[in-house]
ROSE-4610 file (N, C-alpha, C; in Angstrom, 1 decimal, always signed):
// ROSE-4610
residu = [X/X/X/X/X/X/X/X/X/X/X/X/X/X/X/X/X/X/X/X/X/X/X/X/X/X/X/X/X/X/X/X/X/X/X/X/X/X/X/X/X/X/X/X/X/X/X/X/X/X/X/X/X/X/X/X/X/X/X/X/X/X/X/X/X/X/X/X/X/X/X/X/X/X/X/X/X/X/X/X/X/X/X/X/X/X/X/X/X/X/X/X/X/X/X/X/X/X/X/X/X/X/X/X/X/X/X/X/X/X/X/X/X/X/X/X/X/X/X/X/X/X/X/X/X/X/X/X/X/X/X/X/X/X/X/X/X/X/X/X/X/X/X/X/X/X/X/X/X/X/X/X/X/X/X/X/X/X/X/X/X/X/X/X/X/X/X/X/X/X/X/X/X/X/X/X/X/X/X/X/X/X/X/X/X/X/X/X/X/X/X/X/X/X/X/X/X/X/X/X/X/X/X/X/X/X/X/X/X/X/X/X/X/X/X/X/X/X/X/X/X/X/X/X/X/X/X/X/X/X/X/X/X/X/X/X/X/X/X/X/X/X/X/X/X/X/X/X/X/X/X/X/X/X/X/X/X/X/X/X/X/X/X/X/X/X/X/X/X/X/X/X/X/X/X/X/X/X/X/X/X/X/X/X/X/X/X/X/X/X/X/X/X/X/X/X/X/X/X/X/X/X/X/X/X/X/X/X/X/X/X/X/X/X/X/X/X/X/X/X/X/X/X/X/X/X/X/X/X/X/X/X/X/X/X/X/X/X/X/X/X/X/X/X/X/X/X/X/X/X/X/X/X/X/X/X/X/X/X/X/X/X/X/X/X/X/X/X/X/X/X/X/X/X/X/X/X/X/X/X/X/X/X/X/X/X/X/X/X/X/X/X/X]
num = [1/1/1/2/2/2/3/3/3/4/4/4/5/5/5/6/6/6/7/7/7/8/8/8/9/9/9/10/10/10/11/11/11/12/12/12/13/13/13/14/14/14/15/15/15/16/16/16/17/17/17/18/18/18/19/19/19/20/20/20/21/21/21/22/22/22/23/23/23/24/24/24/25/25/25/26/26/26/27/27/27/28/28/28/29/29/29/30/30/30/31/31/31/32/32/32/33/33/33/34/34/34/35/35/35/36/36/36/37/37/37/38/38/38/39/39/39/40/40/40/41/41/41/42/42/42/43/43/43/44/44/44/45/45/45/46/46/46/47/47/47/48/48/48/49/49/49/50/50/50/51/51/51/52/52/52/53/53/53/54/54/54/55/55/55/56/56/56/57/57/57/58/58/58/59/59/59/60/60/60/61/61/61/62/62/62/63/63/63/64/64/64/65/65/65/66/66/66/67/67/67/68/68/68/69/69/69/70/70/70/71/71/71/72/72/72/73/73/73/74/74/74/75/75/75/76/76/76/77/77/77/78/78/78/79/79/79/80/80/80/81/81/81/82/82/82/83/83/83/84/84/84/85/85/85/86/86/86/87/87/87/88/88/88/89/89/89/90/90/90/91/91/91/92/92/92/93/93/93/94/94/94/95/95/95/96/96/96/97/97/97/98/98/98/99/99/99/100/100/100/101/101/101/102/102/102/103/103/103/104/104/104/105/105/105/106/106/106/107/107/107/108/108/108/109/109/109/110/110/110/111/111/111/112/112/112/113/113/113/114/114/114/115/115/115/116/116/116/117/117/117/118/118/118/119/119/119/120/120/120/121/121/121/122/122/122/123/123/123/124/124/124/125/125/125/126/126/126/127/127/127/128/128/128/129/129/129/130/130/130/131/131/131]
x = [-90.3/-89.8/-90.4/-90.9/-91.5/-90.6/-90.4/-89.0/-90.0/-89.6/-90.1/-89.7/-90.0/-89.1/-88.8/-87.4/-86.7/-86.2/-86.2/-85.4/-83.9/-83.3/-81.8/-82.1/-83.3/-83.7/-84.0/-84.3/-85.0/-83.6/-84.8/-83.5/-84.5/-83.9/-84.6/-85.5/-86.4/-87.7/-88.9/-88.2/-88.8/-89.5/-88.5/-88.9/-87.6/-88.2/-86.4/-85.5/-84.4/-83.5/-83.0/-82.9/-82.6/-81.8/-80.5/-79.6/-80.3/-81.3/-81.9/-82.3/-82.9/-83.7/-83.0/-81.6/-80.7/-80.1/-80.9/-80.1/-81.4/-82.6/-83.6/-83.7/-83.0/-83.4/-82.1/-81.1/-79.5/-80.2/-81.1/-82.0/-82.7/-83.7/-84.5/-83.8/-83.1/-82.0/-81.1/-80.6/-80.0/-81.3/-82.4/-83.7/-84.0/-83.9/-84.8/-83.8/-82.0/-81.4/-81.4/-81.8/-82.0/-82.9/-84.0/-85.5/-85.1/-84.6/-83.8/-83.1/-82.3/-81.3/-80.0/-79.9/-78.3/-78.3/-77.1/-76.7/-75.4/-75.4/-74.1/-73.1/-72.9/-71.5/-71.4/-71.9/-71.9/-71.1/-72.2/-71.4/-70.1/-70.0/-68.4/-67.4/-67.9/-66.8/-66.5/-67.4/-67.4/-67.1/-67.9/-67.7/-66.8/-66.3/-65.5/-66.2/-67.3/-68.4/-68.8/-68.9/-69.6/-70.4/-71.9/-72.4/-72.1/-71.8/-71.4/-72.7/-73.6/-74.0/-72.9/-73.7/-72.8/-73.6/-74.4/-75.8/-77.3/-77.6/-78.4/-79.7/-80.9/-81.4/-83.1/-82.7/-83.7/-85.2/-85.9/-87.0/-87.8/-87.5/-88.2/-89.6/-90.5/-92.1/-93.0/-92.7/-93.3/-92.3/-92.3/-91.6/-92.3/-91.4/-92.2/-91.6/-92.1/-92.0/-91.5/-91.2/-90.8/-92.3/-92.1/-92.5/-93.7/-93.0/-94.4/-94.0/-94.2/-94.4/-94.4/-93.3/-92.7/-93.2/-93.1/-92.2/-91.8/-90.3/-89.2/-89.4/-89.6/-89.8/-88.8/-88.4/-87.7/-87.6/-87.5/-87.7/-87.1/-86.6/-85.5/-86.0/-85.3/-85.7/-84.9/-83.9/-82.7/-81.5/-81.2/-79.6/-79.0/-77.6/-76.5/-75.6/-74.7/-73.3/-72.6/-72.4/-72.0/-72.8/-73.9/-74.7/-75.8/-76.7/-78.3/-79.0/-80.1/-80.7/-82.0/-82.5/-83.5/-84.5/-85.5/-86.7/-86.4/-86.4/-87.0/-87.8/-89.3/-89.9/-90.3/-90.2/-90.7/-91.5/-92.9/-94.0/-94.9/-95.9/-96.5/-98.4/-98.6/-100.3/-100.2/-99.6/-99.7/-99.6/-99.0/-98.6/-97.0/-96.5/-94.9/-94.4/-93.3/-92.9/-91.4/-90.6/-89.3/-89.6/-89.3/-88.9/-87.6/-87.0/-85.0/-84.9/-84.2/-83.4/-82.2/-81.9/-80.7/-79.6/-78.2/-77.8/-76.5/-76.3/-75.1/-74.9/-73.4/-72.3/-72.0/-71.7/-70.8/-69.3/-68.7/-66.8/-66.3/-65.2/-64.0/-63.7/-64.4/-63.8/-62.2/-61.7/-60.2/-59.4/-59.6/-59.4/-60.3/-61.9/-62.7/-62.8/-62.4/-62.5/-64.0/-64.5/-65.8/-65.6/-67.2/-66.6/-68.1/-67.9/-69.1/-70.0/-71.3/-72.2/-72.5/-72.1/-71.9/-72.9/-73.2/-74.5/-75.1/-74.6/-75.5/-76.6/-75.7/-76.2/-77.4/-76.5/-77.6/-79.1/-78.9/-80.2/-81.0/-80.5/-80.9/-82.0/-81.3/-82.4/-83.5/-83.1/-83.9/-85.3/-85.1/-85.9/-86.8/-86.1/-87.1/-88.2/-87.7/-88.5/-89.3/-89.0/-90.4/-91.6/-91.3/-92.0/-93.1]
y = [+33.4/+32.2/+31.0/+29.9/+29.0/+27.9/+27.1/+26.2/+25.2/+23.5/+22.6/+21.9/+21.4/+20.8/+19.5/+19.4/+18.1/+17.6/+16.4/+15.0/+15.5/+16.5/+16.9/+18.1/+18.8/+20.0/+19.9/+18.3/+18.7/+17.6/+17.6/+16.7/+15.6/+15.1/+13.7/+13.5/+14.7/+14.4/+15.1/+15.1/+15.8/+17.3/+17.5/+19.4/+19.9/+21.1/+22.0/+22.4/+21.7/+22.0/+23.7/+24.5/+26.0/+26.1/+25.5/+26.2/+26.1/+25.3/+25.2/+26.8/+27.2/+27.9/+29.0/+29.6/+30.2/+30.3/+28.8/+28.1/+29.0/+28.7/+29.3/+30.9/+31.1/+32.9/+33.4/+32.5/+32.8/+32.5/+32.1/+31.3/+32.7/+33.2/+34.0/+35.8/+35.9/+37.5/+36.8/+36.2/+35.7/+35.6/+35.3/+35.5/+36.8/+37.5/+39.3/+39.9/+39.3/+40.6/+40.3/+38.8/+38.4/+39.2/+39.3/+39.5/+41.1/+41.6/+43.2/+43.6/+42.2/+42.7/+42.4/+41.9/+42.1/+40.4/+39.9/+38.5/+38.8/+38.0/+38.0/+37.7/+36.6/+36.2/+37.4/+37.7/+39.1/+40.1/+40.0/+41.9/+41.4/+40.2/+40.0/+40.0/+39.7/+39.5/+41.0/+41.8/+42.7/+44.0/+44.2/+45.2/+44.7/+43.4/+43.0/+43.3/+43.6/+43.4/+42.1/+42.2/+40.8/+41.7/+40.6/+40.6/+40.0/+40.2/+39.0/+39.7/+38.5/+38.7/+39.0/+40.3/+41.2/+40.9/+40.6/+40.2/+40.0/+39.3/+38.4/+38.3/+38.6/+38.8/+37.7/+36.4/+35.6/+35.6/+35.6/+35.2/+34.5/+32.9/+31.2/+31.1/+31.5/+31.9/+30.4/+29.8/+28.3/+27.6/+26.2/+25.0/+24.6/+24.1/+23.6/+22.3/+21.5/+20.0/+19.6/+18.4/+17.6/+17.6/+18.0/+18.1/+19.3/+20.3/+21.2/+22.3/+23.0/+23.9/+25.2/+26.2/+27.1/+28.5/+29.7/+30.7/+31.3/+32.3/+32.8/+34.4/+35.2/+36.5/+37.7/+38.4/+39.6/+40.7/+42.4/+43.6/+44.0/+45.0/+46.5/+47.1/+47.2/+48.2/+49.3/+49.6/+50.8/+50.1/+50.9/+50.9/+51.5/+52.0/+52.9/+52.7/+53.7/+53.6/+52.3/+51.5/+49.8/+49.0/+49.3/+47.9/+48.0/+47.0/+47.7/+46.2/+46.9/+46.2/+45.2/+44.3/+44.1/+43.1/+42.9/+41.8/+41.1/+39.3/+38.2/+37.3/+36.7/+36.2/+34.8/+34.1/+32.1/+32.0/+31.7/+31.7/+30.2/+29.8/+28.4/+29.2/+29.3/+29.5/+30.6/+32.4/+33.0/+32.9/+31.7/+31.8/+32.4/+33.0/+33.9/+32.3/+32.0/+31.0/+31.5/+32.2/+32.8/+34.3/+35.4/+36.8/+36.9/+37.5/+37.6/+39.5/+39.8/+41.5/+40.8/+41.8/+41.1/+42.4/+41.9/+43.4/+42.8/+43.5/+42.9/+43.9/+43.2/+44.2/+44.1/+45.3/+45.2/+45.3/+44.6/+44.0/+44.2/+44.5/+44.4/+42.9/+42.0/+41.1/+40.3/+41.4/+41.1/+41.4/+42.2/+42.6/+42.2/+42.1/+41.8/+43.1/+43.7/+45.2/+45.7/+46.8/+47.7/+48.3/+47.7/+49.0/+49.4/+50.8/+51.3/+50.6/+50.6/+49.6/+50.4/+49.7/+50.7/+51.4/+51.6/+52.8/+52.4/+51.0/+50.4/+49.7/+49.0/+47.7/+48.6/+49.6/+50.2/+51.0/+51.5/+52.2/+50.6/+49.6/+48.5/+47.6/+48.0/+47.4/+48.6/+50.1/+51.2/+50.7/+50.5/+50.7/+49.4/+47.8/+47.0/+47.5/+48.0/+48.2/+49.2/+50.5/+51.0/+50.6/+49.7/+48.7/+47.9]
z = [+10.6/+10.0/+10.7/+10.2/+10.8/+10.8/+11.7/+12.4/+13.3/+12.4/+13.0/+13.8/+15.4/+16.3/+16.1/+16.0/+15.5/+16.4/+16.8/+17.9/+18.3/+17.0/+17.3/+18.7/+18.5/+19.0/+20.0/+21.3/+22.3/+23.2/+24.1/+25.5/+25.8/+26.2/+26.9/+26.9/+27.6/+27.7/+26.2/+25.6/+24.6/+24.3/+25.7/+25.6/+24.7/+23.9/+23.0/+24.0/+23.8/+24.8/+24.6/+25.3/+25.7/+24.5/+24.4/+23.2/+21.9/+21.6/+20.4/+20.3/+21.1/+20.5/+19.8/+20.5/+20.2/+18.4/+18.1/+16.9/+16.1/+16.5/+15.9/+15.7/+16.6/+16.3/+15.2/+15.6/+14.5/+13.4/+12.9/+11.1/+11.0/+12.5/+12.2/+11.8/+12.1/+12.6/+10.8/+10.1/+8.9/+7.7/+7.8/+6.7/+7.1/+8.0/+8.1/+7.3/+7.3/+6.9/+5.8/+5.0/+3.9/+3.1/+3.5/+3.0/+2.7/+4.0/+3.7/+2.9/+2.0/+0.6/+1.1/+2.6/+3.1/+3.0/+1.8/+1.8/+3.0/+3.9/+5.0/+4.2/+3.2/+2.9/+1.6/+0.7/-0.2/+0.6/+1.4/+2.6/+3.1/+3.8/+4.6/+2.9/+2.2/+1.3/+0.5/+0.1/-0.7/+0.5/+1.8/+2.4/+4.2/+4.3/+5.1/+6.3/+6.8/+8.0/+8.1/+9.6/+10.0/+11.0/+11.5/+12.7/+13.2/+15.0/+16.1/+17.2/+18.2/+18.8/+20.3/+20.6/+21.6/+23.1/+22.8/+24.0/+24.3/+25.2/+24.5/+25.8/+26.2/+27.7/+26.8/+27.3/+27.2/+28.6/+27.8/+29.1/+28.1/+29.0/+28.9/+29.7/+28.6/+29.1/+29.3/+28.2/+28.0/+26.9/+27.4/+26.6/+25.2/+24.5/+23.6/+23.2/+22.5/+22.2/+21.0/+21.0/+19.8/+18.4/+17.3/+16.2/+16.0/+17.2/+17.2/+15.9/+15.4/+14.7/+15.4/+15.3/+15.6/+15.2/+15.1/+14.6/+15.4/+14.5/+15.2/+14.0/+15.6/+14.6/+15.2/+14.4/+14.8/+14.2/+15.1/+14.8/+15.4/+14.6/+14.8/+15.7/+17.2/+18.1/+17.8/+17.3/+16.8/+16.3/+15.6/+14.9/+15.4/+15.5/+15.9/+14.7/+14.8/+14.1/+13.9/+14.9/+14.8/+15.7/+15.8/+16.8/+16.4/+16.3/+16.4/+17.4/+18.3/+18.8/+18.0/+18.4/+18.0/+18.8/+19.1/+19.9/+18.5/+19.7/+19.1/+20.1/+19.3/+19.9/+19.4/+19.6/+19.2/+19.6/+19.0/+19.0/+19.0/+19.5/+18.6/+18.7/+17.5/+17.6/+18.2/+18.1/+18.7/+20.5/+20.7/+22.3/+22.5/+23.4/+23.4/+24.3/+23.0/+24.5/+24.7/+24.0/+24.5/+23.5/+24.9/+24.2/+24.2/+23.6/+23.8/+22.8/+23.7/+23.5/+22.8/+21.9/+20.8/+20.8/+20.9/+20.3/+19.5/+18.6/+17.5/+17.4/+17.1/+16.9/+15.3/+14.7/+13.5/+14.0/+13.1/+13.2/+12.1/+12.5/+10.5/+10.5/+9.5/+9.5/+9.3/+9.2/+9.2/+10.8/+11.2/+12.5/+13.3/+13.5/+14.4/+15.6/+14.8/+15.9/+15.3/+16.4/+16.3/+15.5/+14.2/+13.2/+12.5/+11.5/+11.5/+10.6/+10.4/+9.9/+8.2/+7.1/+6.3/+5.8/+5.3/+4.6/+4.0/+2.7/+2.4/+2.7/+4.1/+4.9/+5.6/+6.4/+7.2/+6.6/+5.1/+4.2/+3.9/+3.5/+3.3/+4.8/+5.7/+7.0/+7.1/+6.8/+7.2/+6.5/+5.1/+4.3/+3.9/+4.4/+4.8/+5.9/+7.4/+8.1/+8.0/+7.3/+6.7/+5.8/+4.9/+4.0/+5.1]
């Protein structure tokens, strides 16, 4: 997903402030499960799942600046029964400027308790990532 740096996006000195980027990978992890067939508000409404990020191990390689041109990429390192991991990396011109390990959880959106990721959702990510 390609994400351009905006005046809202950086700090003072016109570097992207750290939480931005956070904002960037939540757009990029919402268009993969998109492109996959999984609409978020569809699934929460029809199969009462949500994703919540469960945790999150950033390493800040290089800065990047106001109006640069981005991308924000991410892949399935495994699924489970209610979590699946995945790498995301933000990129400019092929340079890594943040790697981050992802792990979400599936939830009952009524309860918000651990719950199992359904069959559709989960044949639906399988079968983007073989494509």
């Amino acid at each position: 997903m390609s994400v351009r740096v905006y005046l809202e996006d950086t700090d003072a000195g016109g570097i992207v402030y750290h939480a931005s980027y956070l904002r960037f990978m939540e757009r990029a992890r919402t268009d993969w499960l998109r492109a996959s067939g999984v609409a978020l508000d569809e699934w929460q409404e029809r199969h009462r799942r949500l994703f919540v990020v469960r945790s999150m191990t950033l390493d800040f390689l290089k800065p990047a600046r106001l109006d640069e041109q981005l991308v924000a990429s991410v892949k399935l390192v495994t699924m489970k029964r209610a979590s699946l991991w995945c790498e995301q990396r933000i990129h400019r011109n092929e340079v890594p400027l943040i790697d981050a390990r992802v792990r979400l959880a599936c939830i009952d959106a009524d309860t918000l308790a651990p719950a199992q990721i359904p069959v559709a959702i989960s044949s639906a990510i399988n079968e983007a990532v073989e494509a």
